[in-house]
Biopython code that builds the backbone (N, CA, C, O; Angstrom):
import numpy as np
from Bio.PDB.StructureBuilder import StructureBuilder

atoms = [
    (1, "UNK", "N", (30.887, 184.080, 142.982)),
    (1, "UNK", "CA", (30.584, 184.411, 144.357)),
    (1, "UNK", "C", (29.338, 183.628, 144.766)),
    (1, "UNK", "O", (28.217, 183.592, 144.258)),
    (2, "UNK", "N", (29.840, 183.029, 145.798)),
    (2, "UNK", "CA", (28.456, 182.184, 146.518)),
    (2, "UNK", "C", (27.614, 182.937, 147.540)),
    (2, "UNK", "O", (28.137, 182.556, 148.586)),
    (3, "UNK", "N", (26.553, 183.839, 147.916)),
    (3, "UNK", "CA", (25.607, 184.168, 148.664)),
    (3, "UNK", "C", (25.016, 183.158, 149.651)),
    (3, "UNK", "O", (24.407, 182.296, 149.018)),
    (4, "UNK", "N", (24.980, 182.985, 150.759)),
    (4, "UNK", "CA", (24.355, 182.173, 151.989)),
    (4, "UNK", "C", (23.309, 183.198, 152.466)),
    (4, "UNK", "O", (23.574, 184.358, 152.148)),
    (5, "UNK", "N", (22.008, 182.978, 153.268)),
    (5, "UNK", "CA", (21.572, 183.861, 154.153)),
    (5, "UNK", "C", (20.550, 182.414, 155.178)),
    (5, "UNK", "O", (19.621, 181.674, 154.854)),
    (6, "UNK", "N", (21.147, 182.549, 156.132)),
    (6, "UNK", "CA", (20.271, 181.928, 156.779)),
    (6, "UNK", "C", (19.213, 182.562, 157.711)),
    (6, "UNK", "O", (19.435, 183.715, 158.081)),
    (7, "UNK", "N", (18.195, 182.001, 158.093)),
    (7, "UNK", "CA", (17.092, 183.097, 158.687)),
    (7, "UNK", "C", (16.261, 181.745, 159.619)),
    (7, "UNK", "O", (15.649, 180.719, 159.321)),
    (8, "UNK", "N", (16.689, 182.501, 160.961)),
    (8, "UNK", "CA", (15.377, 181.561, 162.153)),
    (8, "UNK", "C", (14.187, 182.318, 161.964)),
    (8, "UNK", "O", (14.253, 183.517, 161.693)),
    (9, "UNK", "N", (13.069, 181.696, 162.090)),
    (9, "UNK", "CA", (11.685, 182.003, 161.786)),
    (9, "UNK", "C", (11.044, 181.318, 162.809)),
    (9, "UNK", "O", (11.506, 180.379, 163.457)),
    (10, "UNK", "N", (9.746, 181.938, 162.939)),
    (10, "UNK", "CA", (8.845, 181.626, 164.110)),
    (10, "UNK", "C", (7.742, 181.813, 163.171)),
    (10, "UNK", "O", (7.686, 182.815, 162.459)),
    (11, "UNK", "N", (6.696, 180.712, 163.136)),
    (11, "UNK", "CA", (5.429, 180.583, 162.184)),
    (11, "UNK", "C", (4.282, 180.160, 163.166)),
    (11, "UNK", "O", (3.946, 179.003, 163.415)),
    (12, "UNK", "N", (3.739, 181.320, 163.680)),
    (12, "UNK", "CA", (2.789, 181.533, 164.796)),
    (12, "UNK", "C", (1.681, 180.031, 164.684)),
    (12, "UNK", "O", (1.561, 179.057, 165.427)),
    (13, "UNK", "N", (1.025, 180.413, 163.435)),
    (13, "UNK", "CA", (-0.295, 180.019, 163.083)),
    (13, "UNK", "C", (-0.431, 178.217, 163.090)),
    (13, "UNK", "O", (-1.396, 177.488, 163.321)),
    (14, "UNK", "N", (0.898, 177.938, 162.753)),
    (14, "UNK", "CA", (0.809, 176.562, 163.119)),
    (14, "UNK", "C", (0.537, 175.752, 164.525)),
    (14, "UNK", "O", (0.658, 176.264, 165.638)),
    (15, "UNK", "N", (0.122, 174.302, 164.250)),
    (15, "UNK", "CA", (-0.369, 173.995, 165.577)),
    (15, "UNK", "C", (0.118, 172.405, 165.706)),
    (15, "UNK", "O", (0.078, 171.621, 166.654)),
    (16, "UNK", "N", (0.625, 172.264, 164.244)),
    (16, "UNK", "CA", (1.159, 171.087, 163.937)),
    (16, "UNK", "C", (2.573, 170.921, 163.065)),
    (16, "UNK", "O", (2.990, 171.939, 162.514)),
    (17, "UNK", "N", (3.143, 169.985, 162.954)),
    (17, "UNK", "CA", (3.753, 169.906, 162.089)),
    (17, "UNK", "C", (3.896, 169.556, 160.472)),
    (17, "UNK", "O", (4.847, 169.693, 159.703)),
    (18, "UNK", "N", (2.585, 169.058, 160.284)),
    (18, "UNK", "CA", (2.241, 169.379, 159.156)),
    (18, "UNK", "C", (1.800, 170.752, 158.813)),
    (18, "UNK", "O", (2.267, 171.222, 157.775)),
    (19, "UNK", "N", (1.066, 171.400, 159.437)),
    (19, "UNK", "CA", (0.531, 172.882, 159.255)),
    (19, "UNK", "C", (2.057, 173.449, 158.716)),
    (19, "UNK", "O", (2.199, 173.936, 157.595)),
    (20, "UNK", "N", (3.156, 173.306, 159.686)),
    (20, "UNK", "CA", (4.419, 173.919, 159.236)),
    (20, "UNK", "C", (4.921, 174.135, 158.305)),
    (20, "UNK", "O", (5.334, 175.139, 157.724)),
    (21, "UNK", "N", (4.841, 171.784, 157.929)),
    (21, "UNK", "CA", (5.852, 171.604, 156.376)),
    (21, "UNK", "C", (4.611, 172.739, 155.144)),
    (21, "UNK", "O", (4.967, 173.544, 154.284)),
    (22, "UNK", "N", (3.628, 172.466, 155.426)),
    (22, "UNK", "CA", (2.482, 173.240, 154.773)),
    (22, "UNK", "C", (3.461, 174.673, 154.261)),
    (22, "UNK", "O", (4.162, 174.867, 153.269)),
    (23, "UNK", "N", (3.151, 175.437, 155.341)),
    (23, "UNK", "CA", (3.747, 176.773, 155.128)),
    (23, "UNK", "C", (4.883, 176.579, 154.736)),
    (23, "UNK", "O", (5.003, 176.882, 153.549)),
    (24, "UNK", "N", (5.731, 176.227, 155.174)),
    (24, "UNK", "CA", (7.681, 175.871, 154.705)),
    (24, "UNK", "C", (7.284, 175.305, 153.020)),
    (24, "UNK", "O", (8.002, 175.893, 152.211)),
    (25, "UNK", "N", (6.832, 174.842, 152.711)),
    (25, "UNK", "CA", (6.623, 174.022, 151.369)),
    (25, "UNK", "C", (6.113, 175.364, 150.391)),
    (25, "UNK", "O", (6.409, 175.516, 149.206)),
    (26, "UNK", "N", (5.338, 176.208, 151.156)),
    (26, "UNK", "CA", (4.599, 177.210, 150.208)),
    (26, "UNK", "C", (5.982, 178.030, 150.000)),
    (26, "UNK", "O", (6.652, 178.041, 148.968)),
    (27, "UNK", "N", (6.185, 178.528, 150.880)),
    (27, "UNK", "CA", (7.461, 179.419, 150.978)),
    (27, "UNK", "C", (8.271, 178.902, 150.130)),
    (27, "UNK", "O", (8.197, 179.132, 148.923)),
    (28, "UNK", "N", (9.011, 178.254, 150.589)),
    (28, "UNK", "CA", (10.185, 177.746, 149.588)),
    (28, "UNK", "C", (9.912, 177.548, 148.129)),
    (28, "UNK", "O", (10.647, 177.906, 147.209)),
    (29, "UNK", "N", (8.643, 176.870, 148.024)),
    (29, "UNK", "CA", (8.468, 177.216, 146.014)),
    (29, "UNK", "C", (8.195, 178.412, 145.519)),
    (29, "UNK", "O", (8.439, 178.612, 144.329)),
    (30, "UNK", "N", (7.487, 179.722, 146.544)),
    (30, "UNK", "CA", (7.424, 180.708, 145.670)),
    (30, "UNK", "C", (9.113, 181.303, 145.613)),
    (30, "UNK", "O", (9.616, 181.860, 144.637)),
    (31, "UNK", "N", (9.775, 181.026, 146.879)),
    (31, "UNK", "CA", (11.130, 181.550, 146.438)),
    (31, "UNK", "C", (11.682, 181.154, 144.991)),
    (31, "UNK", "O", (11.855, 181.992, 144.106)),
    (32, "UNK", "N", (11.881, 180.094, 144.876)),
    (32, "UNK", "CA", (12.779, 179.661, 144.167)),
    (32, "UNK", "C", (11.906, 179.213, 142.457)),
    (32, "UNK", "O", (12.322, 178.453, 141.582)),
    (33, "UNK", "N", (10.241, 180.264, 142.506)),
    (33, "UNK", "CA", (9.685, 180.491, 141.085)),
    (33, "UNK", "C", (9.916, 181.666, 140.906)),
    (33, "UNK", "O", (9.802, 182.174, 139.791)),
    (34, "UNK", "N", (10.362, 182.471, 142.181)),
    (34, "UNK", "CA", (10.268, 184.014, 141.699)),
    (34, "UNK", "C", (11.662, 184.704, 141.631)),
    (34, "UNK", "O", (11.740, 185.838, 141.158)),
    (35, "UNK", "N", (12.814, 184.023, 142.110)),
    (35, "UNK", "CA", (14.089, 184.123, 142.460)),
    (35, "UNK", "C", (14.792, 183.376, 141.911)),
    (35, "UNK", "O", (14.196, 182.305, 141.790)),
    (36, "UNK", "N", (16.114, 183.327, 141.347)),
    (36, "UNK", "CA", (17.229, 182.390, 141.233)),
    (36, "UNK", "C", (17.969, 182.085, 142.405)),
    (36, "UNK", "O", (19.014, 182.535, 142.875)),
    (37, "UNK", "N", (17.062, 181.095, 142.805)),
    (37, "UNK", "CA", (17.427, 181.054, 144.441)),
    (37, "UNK", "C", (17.433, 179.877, 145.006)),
    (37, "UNK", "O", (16.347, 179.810, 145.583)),
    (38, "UNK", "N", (18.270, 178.475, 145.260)),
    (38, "UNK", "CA", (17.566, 177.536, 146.602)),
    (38, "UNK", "C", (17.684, 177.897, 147.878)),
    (38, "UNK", "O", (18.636, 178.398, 148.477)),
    (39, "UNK", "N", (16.213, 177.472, 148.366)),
    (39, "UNK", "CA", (16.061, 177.719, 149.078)),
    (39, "UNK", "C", (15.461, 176.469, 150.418)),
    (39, "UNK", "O", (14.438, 175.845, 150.136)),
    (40, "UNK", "N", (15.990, 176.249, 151.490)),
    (40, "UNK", "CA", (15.478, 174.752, 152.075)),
    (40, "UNK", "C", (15.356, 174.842, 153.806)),
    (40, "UNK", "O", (15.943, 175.771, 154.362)),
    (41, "UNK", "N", (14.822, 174.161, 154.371)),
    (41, "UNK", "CA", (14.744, 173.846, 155.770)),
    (41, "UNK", "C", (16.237, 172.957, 156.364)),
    (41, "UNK", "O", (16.736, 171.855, 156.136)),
    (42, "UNK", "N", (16.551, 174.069, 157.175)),
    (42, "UNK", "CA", (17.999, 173.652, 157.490)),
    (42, "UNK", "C", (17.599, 173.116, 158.914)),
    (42, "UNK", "O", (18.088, 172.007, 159.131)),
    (43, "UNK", "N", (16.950, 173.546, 159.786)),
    (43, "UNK", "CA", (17.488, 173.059, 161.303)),
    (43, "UNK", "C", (15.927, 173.286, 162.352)),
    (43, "UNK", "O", (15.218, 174.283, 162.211)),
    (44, "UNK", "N", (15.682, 172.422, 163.137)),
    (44, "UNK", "CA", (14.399, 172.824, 163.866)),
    (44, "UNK", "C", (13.452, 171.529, 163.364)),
    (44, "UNK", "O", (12.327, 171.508, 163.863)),
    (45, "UNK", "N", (13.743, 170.595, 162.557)),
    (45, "UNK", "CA", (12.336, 170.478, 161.715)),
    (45, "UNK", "C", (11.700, 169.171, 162.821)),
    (45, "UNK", "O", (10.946, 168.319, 162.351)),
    (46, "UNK", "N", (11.996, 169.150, 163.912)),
    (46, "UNK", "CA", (10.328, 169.287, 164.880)),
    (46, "UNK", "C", (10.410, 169.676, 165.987)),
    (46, "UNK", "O", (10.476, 169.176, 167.110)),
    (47, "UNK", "N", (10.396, 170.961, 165.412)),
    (47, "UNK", "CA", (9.578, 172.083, 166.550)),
    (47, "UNK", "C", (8.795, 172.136, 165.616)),
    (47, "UNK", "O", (9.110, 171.960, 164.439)),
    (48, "UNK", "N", (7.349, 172.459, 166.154)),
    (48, "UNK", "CA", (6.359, 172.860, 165.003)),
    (48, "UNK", "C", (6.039, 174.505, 164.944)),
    (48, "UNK", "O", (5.528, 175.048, 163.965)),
    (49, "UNK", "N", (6.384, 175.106, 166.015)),
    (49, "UNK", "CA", (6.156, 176.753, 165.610)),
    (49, "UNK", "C", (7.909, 177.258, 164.960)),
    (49, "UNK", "O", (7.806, 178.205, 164.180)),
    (50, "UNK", "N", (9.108, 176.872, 165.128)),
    (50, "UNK", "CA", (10.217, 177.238, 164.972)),
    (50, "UNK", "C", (10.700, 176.759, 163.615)),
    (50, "UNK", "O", (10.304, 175.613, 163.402)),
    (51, "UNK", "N", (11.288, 177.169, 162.820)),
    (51, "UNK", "CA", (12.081, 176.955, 161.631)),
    (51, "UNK", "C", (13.707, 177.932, 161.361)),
    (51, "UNK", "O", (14.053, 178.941, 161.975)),
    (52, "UNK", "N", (14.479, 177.192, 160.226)),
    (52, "UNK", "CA", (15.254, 178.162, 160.187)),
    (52, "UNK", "C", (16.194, 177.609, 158.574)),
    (52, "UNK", "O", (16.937, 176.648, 158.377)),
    (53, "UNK", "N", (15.748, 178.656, 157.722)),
    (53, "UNK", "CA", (15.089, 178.565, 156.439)),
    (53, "UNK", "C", (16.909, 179.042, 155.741)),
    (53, "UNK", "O", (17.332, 180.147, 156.082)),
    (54, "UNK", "N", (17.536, 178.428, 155.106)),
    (54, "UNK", "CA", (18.480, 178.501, 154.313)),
    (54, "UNK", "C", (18.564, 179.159, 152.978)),
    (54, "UNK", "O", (18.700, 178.241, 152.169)),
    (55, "UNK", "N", (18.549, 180.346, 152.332)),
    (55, "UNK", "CA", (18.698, 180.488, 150.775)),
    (55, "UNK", "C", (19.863, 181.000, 150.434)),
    (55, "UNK", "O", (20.454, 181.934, 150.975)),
    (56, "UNK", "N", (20.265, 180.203, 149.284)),
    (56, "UNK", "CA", (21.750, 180.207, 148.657)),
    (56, "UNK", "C", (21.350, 180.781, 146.922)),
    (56, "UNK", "O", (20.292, 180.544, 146.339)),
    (57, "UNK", "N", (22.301, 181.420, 146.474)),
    (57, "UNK", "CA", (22.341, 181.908, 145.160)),
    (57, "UNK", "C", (23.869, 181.813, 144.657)),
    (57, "UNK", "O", (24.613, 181.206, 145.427)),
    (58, "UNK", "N", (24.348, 182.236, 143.679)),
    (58, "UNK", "CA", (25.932, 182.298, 143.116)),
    (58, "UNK", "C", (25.532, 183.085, 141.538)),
    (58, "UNK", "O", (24.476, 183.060, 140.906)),
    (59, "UNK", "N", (26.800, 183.742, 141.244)),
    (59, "UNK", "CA", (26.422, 184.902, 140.649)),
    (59, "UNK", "C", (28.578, 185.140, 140.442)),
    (59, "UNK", "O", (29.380, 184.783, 141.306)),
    (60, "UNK", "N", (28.848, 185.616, 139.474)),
    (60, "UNK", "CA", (29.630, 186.330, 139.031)),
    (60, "UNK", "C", (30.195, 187.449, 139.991)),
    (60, "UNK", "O", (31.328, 187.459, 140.471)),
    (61, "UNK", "N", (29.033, 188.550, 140.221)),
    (61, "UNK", "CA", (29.388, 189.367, 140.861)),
    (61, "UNK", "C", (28.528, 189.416, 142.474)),
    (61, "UNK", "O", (27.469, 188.893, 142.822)),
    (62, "UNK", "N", (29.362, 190.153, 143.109)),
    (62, "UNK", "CA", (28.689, 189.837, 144.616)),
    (62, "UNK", "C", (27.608, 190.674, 144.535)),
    (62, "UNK", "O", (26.622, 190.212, 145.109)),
    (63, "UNK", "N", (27.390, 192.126, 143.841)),
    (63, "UNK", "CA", (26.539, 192.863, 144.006)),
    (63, "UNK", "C", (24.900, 192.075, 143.334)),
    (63, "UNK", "O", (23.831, 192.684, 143.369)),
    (64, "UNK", "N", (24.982, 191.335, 143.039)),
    (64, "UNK", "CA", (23.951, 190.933, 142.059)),
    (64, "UNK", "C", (23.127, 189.731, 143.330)),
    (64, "UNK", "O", (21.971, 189.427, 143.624)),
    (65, "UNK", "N", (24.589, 189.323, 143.810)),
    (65, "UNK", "CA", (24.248, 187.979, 144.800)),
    (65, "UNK", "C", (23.236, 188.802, 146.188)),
    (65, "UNK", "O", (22.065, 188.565, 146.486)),
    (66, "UNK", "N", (24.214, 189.815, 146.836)),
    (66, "UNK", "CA", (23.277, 190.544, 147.575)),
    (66, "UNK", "C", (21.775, 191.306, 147.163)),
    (66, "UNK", "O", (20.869, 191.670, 147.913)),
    (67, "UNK", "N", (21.896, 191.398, 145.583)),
    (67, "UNK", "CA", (20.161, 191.756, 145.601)),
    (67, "UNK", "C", (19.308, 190.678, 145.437)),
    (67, "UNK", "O", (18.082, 190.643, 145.534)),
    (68, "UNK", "N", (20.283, 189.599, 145.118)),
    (68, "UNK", "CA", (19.003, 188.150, 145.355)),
    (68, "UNK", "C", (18.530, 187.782, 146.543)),
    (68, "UNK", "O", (17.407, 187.451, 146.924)),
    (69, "UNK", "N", (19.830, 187.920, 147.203)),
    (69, "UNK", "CA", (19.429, 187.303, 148.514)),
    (69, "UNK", "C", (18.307, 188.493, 149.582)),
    (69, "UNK", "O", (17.455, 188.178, 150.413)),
    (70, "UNK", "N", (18.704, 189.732, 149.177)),
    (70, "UNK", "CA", (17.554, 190.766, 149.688)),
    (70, "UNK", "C", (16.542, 190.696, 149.296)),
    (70, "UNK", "O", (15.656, 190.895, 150.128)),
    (71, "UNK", "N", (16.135, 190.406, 147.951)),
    (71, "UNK", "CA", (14.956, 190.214, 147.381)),
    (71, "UNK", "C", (14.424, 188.742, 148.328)),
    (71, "UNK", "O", (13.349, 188.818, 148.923)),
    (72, "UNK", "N", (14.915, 187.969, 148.374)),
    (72, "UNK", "CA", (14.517, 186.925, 148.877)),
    (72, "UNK", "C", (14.343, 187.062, 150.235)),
    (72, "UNK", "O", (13.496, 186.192, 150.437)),
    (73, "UNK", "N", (14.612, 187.654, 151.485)),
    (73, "UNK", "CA", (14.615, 188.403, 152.903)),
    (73, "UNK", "C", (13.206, 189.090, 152.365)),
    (73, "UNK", "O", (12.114, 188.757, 152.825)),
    (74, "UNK", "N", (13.320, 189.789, 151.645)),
    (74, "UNK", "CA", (11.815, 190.901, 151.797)),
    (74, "UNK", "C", (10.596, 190.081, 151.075)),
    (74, "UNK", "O", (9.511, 190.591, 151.352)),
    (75, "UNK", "N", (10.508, 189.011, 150.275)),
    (75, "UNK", "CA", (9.742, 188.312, 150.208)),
    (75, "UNK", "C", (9.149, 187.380, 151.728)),
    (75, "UNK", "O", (8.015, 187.019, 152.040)),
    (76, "UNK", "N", (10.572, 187.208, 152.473)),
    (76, "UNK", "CA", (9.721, 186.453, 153.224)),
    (76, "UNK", "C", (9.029, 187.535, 154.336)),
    (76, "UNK", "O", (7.849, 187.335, 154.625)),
    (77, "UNK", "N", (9.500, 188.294, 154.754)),
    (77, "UNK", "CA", (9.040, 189.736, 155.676)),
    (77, "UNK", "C", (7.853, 189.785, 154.887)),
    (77, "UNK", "O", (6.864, 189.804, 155.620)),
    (78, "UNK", "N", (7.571, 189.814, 153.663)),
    (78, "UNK", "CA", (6.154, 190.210, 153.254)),
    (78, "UNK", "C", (5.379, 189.174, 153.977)),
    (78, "UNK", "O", (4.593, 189.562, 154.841)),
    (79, "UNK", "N", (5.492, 187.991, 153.752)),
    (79, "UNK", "CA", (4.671, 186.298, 153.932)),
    (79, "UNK", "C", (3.847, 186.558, 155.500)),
    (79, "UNK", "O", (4.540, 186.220, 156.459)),
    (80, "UNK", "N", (2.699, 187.020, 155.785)),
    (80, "UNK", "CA", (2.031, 187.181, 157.361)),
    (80, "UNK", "C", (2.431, 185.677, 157.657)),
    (80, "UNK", "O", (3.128, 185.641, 158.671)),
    (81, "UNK", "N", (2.309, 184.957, 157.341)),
    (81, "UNK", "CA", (2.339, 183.710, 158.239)),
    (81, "UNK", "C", (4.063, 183.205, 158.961)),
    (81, "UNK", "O", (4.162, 182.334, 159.825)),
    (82, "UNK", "N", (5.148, 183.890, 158.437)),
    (82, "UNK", "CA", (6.017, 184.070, 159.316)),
    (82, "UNK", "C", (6.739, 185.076, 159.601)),
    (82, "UNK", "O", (6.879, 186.048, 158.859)),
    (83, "UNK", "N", (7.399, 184.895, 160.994)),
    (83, "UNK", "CA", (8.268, 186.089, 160.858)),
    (83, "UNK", "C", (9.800, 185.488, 161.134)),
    (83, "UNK", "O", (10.118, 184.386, 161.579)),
    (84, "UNK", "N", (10.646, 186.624, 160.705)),
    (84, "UNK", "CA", (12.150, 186.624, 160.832)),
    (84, "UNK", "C", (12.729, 186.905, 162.032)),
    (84, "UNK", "O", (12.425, 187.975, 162.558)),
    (85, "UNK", "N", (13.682, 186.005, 162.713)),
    (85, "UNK", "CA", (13.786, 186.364, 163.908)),
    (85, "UNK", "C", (15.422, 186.734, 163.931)),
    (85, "UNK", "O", (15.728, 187.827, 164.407)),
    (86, "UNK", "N", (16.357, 185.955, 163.489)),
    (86, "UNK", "CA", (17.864, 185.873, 163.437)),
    (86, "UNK", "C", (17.735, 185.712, 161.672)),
    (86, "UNK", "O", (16.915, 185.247, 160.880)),
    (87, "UNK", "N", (19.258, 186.494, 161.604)),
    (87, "UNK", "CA", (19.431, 186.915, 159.848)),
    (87, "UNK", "C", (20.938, 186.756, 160.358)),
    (87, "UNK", "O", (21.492, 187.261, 161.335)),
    (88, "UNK", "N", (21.485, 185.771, 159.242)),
    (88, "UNK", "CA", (23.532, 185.535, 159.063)),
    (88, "UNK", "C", (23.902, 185.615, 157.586)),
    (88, "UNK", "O", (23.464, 184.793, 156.782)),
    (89, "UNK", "N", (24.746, 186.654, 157.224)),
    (89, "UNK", "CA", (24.641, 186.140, 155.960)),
    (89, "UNK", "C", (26.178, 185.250, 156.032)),
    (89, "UNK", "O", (26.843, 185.178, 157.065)),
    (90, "UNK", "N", (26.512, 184.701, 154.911)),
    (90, "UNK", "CA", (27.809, 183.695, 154.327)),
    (90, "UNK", "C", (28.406, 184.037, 153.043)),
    (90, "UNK", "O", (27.787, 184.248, 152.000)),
    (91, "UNK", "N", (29.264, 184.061, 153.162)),
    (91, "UNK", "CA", (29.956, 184.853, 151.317)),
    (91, "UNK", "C", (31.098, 183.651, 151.369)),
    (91, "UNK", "O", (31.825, 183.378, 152.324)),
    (92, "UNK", "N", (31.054, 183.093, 150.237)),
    (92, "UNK", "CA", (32.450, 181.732, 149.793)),
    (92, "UNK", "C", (32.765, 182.255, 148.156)),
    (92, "UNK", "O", (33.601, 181.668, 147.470)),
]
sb = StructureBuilder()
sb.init_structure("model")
sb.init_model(0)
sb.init_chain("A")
sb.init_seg("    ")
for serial, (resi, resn, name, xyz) in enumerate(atoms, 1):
    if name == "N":
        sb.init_residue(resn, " ", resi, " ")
    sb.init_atom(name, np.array(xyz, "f"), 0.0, 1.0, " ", f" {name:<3s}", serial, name[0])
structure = sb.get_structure()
């Protein structure tokens, strides 16, 4: 079972687009040190306050796939420097 979750994000604090890849760069490596998870910049990448952040997992069973991919949603809800605006998930 393949897990998708895509997520639009709005990252206030930036003012640039480097400030962004900054934050997007932090994000995405703690996902994918703390998770069995990729995780990448799918769409937006210049707007500098807008993003919209892709993480994929695969797993045997689906139940296992949905606690990665939740674990990975509430990691980023923790992160102050962005927030979650639109959530899709994808099952293949």
């Amino acid at each position: 079972m393949i897990g998708a979750v895509h997520c639009e994000c709005l990252i206030y604090q930036a003012q640039s687009l480097k400030e962004k890849r900054a934050v997007l760069k932090s994000i995405t490596a703690r996902l994918k040190q703390k998770l069995n998870v990729s995780a990448a910049e799918m769409d937006y990448q210049n707007l500098w306050q807008r993003t919209a952040i892709s993480v994929v997992t695969i797993n045997q069973e689906k139940s296992i796939v949905e606690k990665e991919l939740q674990a990975a949603l509430d990691m980023i809800d923790q992160m102050p420097e962005i927030e979650r605006t639109v959530t899709e998930y994808e099952w293949l």
